[in-house]
C-alpha positions in Angstrom: 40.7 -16.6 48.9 38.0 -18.3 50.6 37.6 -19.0 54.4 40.6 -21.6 55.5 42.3 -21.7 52.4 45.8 -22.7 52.3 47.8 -19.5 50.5 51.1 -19.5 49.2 52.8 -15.3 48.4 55.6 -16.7 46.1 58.4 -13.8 45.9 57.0 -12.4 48.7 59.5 -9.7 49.4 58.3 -7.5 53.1 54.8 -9.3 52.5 52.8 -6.6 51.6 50.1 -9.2 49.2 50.2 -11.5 52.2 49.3 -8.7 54.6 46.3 -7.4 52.3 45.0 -11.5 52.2 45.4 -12.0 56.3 43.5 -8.6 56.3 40.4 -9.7 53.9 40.3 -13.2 54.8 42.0 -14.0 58.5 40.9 -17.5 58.7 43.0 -18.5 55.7 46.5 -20.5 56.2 49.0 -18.3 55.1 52.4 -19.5 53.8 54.9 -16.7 52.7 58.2 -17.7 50.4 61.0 -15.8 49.5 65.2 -16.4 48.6 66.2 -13.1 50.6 66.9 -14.1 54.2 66.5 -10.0 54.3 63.0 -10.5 52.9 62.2 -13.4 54.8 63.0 -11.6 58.4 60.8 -8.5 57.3 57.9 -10.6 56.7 58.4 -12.4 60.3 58.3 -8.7 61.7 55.2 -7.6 58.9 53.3 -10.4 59.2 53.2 -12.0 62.1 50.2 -14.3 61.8 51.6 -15.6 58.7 51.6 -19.6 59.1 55.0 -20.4 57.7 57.6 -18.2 56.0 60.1 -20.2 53.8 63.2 -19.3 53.1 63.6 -21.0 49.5 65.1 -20.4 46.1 61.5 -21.2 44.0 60.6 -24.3 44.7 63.3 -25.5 46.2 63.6 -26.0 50.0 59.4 -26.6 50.5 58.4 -29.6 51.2 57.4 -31.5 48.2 53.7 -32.5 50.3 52.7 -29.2 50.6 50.1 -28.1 48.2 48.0 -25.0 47.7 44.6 -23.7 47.3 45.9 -20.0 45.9 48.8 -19.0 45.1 49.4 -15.5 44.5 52.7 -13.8 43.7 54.2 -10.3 42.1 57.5 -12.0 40.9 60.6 -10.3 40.0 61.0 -10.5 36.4 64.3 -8.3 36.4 68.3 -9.3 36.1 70.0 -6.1 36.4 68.4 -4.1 33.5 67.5 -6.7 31.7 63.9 -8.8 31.6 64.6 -12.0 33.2 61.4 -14.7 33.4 63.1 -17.5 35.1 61.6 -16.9 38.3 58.1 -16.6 37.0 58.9 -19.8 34.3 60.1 -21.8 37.7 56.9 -20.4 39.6 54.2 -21.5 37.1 56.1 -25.2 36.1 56.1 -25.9 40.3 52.6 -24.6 40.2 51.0 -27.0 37.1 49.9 -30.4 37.8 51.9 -33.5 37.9 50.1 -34.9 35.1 51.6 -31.7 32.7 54.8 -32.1 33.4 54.6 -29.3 36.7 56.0 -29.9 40.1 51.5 -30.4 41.4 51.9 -27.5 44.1 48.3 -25.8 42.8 45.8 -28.2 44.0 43.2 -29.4 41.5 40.9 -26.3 41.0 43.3 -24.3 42.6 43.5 -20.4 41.6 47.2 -19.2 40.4 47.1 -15.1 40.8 49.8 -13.0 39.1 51.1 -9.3 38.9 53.3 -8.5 36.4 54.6 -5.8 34.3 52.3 -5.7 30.8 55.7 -6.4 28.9 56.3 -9.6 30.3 55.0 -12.5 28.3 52.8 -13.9 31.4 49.8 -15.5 28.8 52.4 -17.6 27.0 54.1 -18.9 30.2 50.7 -20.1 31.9 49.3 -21.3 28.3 52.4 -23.4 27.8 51.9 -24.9 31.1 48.3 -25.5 30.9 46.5 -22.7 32.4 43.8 -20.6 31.0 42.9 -16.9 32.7 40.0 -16.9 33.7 40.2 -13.0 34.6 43.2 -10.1 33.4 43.0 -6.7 34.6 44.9 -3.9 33.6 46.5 -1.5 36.7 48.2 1.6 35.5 49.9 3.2 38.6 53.2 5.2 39.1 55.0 2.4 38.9 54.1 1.1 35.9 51.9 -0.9 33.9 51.0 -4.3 35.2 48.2 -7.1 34.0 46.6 -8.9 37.0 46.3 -12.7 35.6 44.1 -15.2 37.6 44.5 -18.5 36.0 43.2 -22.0 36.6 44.5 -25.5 34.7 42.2 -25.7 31.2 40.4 -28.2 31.2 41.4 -29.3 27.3 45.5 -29.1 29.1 44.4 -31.1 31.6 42.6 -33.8 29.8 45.5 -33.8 26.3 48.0 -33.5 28.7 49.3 -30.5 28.2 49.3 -31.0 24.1 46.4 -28.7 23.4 47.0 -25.9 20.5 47.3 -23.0 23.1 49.6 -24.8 25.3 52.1 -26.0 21.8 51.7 -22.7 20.7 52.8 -20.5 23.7 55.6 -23.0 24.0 56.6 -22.3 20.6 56.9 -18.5 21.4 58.6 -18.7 24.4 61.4 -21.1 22.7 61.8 -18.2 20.1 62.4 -15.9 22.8 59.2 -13.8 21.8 58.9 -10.2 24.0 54.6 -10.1 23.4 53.1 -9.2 26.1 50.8 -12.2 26.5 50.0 -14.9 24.6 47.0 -14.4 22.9 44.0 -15.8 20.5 41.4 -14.6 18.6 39.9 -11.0 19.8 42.1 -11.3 23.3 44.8 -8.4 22.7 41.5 -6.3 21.2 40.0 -6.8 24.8 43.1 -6.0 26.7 43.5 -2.6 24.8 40.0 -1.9 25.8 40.8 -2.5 29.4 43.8 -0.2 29.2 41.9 2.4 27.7 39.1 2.0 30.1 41.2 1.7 32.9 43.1 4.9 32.1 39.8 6.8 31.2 38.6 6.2 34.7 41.7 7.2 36.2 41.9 10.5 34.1 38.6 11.2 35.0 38.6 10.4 39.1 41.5 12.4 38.8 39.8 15.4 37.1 37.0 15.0 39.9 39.5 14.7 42.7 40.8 18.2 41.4 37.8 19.8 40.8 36.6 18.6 44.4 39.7 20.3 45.8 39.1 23.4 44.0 35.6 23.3 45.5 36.9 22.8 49.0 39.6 25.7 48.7 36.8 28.3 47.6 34.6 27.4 50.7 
């Protein structure tokens, strides 16, 4: 985020994203939200130069003024074993503008940053509340496989309201309870299979190197 920002870690559990922001960018105003009152102590302890921590099921205990210029957030997307996108659904309505239909938290040209597991249908919840990525990594690690999303409003949502074909589309899929990963058109799920690959290539070979350094090291 830039310098002075005002940054929102939505589901911020012990505040581990917040912590990695404070450490890139210290100048920025750093809000930290959470339901776990377990959660919310943690961060008090983690982060100490956080500027608020809220204590808040979603949306619902901040004050309605607030607004942000990022808003960044690994949401839990799990109800017992199940996949369960209410928390994410509820994070990205509060986050859209007003004039969609959203609770206006995102301030206009606002950035909206999102980890989530690559079987959770992120692309269709943004599209169907008027954002567009503008970037999507792929992170494969020993937890999992996530997407990174960083999305701003589009400007066709924001100027048909939130009516444009992307946005009626993803709400569409959600409503049939679709499982895709993301929402996607044209070449998009071509390019995100190129990522993967990519992205696992490197990590194969670094690995290989890593080893091959070690081996090296053990001989001398």
């Amino acid at each position: 985020p830039p310098r002075g920002a005002t940054v929102l870690d939505f589901a911020c559990g012990s505040g581990i994203i917040g912590a990695a922001l404070l450490q890139k960018q210290p100048s920025i105003a750093l809000h930290m939200l959470d339901a776990d009152s377990v959660a919310t102590e943690a961060v008090r302890r983690n982060v100490g130069s956080a500027y608020a921590v809220h204590l808040s099921d979603g949306w619902a205990s901040v004050d309605s003024s607030l607004r942000f210029d990022f808003i960044v957030s690994n949401p839990p997307v799990h109800s017992g074993l199940g996949d369960d996108m209410e928390v994410v659904k509820g994070l990205v309505q509060g986050a859209a503008p007003r004039a969609l239909g959203g609770g206006g938290r995102l301030k206009p040209g606002g950035i909206l940053c999102l980890v989530t597991q690559t079987q959770i249908p992120t692309g269709c919840i943004l599209h169907a509340n008027g954002f567009e990525e503008s970037q999507r990594n792929f992170v494969d690690c020993e937890a999992g496989h996530f997407l990174v999303w960083t999305a701003t409003v589009g400007h066709s949502a924001a100027f048909q309201g939130g009516d444009s074909e992307h946005a009626q589309r993803a709400a569409r899929l959600l409503q049939h309870g679709t499982q895709s990963t993301e929402f996607q058109a044209g070449k998009e799920d071509e390019k995100v299979t190129q990522s993967r690959n990519h992205s696992a290539k490197q990590w194969r070979a670094n690995t290989g190197k890593d080893h091959q350094d070690l081996a090296l090291a053990a001989q001398k």
